[in-house]
C-alpha positions, 0 to 999 in steps of 0.5 A: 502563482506556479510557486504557489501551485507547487507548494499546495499541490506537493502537500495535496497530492500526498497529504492524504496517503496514509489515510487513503492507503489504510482506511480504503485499501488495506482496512485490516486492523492487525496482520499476525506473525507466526514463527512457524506456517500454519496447515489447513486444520491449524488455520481453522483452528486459530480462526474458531479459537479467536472468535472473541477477540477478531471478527474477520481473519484470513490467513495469507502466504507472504513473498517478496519478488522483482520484477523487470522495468524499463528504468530499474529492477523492482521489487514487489511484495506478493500475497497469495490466499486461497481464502475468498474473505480476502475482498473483506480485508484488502479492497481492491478498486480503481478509483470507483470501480471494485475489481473482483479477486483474480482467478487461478493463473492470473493476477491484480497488479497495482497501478504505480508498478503496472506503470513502472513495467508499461503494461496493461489489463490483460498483458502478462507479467513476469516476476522473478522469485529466485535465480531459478524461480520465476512465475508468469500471470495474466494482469485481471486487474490494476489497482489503486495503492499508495504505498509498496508495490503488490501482486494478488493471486490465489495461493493456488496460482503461487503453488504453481509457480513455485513448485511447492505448497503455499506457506501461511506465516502471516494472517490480516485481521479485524477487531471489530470494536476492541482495543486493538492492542489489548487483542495484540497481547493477548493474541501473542500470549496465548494463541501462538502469535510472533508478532503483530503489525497494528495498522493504526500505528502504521498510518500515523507513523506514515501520517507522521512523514507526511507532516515534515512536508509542512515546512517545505510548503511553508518554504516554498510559499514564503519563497513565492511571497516574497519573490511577489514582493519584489516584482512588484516592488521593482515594477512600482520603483521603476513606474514612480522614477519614470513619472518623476522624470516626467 
């Protein structure tokens, strides 16, 4: 029965990730590359420009950082925008309850890393940029997320801490209902685009990883089957020849 618990629960527990990653956290549908930061009138640009081919855009300033922990160094990729439409693209909640986007010097933390750290709502972190660039905030909020760690601030927040202006390299978007690879090359060919990341293909790479898992199900259950088997079968035996001997 525990072998059995085992080999359902692995592939219950994460079976589902990818879907619950991409389609409740992060529910864009492409983040764009730019070779090259955007300022505030070329971001404006980009976002008027595109109206028919994305529905929803913002434009985020993307790092990555470490933070201390108990057991090992961890890294954590950091989004900072100033746009309040983030909440349109990246739903941040724990379980039922939505958790509103932090405010200037504070930060939303995923759950995995605030237990990897040990800390709480309302503690302080601190992430390390660089050997000469750290950032201090005020955990507003834990989050929940299924794959890498975050931390979400205003770009404001950012700035701060690392003591120049954000910079806009990368963009999260929806297309509404058009085919998300068609707007993918149309966006690289006329608007500027490096490159795109479409999180459909992100999922089922993901999904893809998470199938491999039936076969260690499937082992882990046969094992189960056949270790029943021969319990039962030495339980029988032994009752049978005791009867004979009787």
């Amino acid at each position: 029965t525990a072998l059995m618990l085992a080999g359902f629960g692995i592939r219950d527990s994460i079976g589902n990730i990818a879907a619950e990653q991409f389609d409740e956290i992060l529910v864009y549908d492409l983040e764009v590359m730019f070779s090259e930061s955007k300022d505030i009138d070329e971001r404006a640009a980009f976002i008027e420009d595109t109206t028919d081919l994305l529905t929803d855009c913002v434009f985020v300033s993307s790092d990555s950082a470490e933070i201390s922990c108990p057991d090992k160094i961890r890294t954590v990729n950091i989004i900072a925008t100033g746009d309040e439409n983030i909440t349109n693209l990246v739903d941040l909640h724990s379980g039922t309850e939505k958790i509103p986007y932090p405010g200037e010097g504070e930060t939303v933390m995923t759950k995995k890393l605030a237990e990897y750290a040990g800390i709480k709502v309302g503690d302080t972190v601190t992430v390390k940029y660089n050997d000469e660039t750290e950032g201090t905030y005020t955990v507003s909020g834990l989050c929940d997320n299924y794959v890498m760690n975050y931390l979400y601030m205003t770009d404001k927040t950012y700035e701060d801490s690392i003591g120049e202006e954000a910079v806009y390299k990368s963009a999260f978007a929806l297309t509404g209902d058009g085919d998300v690879h068609a707007v993918s090359s149309e966006l690289i060919d006329k608007y500027d685009a490096a490159s795109i990341s479409v999180t459909d293909d992100m999922k089922q790479r993901i999904g893809s990883m998470m199938e491999s898992l039936d076969a260690i199900v499937f082992l882990v259950v046969a094992c189960a089957g056949a270790l029943a088997f021969i319990v039962l079968f030495n339980l029988s035996n032994i009752n049978i020849t005791e009867r004979e001997r009787e």
